[in-house]
C-alpha positions as semicolon CSV with decimal commas, in nm:
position;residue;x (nm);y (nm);z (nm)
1;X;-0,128;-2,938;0,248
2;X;-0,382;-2,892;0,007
3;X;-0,345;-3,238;-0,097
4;X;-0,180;-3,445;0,137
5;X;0,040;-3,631;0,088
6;X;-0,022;-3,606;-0,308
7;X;0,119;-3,204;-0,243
8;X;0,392;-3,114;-0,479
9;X;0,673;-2,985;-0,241
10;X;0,921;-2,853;-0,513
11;X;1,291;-2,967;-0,487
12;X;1,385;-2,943;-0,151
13;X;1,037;-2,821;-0,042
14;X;1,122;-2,501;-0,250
15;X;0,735;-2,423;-0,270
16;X;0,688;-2,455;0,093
17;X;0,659;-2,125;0,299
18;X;0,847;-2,115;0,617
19;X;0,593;-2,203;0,844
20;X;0,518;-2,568;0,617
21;X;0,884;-2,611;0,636
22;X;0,902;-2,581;1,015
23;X;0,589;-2,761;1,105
24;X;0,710;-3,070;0,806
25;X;1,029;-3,066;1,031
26;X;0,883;-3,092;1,355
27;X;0,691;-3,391;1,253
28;X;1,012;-3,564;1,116
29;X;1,170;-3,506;1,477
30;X;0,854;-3,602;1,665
31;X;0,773;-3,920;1,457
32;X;1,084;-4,078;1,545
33;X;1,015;-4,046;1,923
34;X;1,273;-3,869;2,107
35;X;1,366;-3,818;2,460
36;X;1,482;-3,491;2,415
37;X;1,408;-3,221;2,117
38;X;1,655;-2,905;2,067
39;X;1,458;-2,649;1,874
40;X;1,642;-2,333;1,771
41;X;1,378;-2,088;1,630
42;X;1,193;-2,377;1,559
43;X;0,834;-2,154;1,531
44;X;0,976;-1,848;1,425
45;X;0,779;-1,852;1,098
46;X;0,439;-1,986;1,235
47;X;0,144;-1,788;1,394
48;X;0,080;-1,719;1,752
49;X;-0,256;-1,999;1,735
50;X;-0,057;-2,239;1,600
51;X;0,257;-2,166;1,787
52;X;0,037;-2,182;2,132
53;X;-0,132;-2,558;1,967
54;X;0,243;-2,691;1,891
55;X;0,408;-2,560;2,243
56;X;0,041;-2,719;2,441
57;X;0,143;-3,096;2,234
58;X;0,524;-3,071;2,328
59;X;0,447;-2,959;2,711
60;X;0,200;-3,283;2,731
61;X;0,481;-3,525;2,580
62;X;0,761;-3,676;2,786
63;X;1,057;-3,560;2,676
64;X;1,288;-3,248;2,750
65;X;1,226;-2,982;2,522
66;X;1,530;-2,743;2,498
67;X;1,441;-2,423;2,267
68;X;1,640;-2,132;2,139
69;X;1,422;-1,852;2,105
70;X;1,332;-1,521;2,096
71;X;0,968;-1,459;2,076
72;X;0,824;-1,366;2,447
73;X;0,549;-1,634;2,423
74;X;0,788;-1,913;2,375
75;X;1,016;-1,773;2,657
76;X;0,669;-1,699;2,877
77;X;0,605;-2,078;2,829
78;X;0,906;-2,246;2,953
79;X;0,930;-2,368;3,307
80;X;1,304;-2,250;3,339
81;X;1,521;-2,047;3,127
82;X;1,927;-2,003;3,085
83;X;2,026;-1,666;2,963
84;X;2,326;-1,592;2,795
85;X;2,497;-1,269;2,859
86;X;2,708;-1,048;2,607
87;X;3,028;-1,129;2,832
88;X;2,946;-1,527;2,766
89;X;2,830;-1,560;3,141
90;X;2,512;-1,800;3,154
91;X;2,222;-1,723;3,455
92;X;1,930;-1,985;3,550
93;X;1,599;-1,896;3,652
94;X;1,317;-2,077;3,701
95;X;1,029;-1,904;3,545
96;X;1,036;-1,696;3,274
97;X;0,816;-1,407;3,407
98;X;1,183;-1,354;3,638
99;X;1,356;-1,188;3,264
């Protein structure tokens, strides 16, 4: 934020871009310590650098990190995956170079 904590947000954080938004609430969830995080899309509107910087944090935390996504990185990165199937059926694997 250009200046900190001083940054106008807007109401709502309507002056934020996507990418503030999701990184503001990623904070809010990490500050308050959790022992498991369910992201859905949670870095769908943030670059690949700063994707890679926020998945290396959450893999060196303890906690279970459960994310909906669609982006190959983010699937690449996990250390098992569920997939859902059109007919509702759900499959485990337990690397993601297996999809």
């Amino acid at each position: 934020m250009p200046m900190g904590y001083r940054t106008s947000v807007g109401d709502m954080g309507s002056t934020l871009s996507g990418g503030q938004r999701q990184r503001i609430m990623l904070a809010r969830a990490l500050y308050q310590q959790p022992q498991a995080l369910l992201l859905d899309e949670a870095t769908s509107h943030l670059d690949a650098e700063t994707e890679q910087s926020i998945n290396a944090h959450l893999r060196q935390m303890s906690l279970t990190v459960i994310q909906i996504a669609h982006r190959f990185e983010t699937i690449d990165a996990a250390d098992c995956l569920l997939r859902v199937h059109p007919d509702g059926s759900v499959s485990r694997r337990a690397k993601a170079a297996a999809y």
